[in-house]
C-alpha positions as CSV (number, residue, x, y, z in Angstrom):
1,X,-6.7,-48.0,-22.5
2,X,-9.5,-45.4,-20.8
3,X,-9.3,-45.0,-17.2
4,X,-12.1,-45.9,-15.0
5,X,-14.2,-43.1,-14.5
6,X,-13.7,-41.7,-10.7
7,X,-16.5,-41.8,-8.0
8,X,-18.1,-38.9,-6.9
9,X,-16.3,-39.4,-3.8
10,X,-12.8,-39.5,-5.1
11,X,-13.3,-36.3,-7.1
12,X,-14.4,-34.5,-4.3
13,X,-11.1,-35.9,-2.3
14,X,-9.2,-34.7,-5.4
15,X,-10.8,-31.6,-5.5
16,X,-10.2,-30.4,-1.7
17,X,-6.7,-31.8,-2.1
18,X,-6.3,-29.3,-5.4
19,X,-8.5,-27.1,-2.9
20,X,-5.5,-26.8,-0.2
21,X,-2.6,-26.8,-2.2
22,X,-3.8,-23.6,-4.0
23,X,-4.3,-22.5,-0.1
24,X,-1.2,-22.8,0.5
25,X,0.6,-21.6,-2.6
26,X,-1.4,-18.2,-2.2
27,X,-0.4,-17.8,1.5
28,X,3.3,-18.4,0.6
29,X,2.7,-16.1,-2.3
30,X,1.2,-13.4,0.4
31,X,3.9,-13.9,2.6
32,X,6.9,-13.0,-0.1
33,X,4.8,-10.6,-1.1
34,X,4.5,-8.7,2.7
35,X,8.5,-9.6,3.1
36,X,9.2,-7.6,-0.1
37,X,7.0,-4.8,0.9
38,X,8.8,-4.7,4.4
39,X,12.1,-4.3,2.8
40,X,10.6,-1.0,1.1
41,X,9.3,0.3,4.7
42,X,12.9,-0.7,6.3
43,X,14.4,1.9,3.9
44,X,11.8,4.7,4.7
45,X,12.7,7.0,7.9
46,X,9.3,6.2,9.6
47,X,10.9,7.1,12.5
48,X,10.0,10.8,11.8
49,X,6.5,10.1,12.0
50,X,4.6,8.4,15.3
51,X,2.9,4.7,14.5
52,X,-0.2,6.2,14.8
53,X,0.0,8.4,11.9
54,X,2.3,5.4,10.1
55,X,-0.5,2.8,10.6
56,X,-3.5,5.9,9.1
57,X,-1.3,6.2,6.4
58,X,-0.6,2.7,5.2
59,X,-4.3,1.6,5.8
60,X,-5.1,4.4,3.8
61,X,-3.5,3.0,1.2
62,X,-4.3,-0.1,1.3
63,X,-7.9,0.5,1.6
64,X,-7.6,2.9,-1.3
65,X,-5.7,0.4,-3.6
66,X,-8.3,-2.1,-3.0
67,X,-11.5,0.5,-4.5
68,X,-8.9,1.1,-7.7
69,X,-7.8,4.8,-7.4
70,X,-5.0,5.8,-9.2
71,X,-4.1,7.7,-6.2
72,X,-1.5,6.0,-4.0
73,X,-3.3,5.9,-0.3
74,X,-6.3,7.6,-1.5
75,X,-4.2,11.1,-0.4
76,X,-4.9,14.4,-2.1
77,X,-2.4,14.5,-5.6
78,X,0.1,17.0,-4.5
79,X,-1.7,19.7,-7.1
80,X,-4.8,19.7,-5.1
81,X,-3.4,19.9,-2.0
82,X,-4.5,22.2,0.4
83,X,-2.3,25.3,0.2
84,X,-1.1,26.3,3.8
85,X,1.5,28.7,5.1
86,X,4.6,27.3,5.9
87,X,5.6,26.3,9.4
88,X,8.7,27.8,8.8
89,X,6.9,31.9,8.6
90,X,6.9,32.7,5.1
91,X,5.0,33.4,2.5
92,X,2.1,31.2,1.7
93,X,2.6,29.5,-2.0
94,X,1.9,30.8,-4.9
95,X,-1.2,29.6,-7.6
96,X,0.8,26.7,-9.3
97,X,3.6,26.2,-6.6
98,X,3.8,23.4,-4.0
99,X,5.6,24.2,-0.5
100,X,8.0,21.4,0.7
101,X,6.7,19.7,4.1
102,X,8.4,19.8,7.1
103,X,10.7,16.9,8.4
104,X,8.7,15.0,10.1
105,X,5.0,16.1,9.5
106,X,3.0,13.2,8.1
107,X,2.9,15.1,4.7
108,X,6.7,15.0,4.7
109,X,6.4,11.3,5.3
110,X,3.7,11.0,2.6
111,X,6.1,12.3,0.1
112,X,8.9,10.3,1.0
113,X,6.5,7.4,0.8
114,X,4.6,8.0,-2.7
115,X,6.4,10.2,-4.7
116,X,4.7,12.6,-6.9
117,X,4.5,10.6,-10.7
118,X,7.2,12.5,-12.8
């Protein structure tokens, strides 16, 4: 037996009921999706950096994930870094050498957070 064919009207209720289930599956889908993310930033010592320079950082990744870089945060790969002297004194490094960051500094942080690919 066919069904009787729905009214304008009821497939429109039908619709906006399909409308806010979907709603509400992707914020739940969000939400475990932000939780699992936290878990990661609970296991990172962002203490060592201020929330000011935390926030930066993340929204610089974010912002750079959603244009499609393959660059984590949109930050400078660690081989075209600026190459700086070391706060330590020093010797500068060398062409093709990387200077570890100081505890602390955002760049330190930055490591820590995206490690370089291996």
């Amino acid at each position: 037996m066919a069904m009787p064919k729905m009214s304008e009207r009821d497939r429109l209720h039908e619709l906006e009921a399909r409308q806010l289930k979907i709603r509400e599956e992707v914020e739940t889908a969000r939400a475990q999706l932000r939780e699992r993310y936290a878990v990661i930033v609970r296991s990172l010592p962002v203490e060592r950096i201020s929330e000011k320079d935390f926030r930066t950082l993340v929204e610089k990744a974010v912002s750079a994930s959603e244009g499609g870089t393959s660059e984590p945060g949109g930050l400078v790969p660690p081989a075209k870094a600026r190459k700086t002297t070391p706060a330590n004194g020093g010797t500068p490094p060398g062409p093709g050498e990387r200077s570890a960051p100081a505890a602390g500094s955002p760049a330190y942080t930055q490591a820590a957070a995206f490690p370089a690919p291996v």
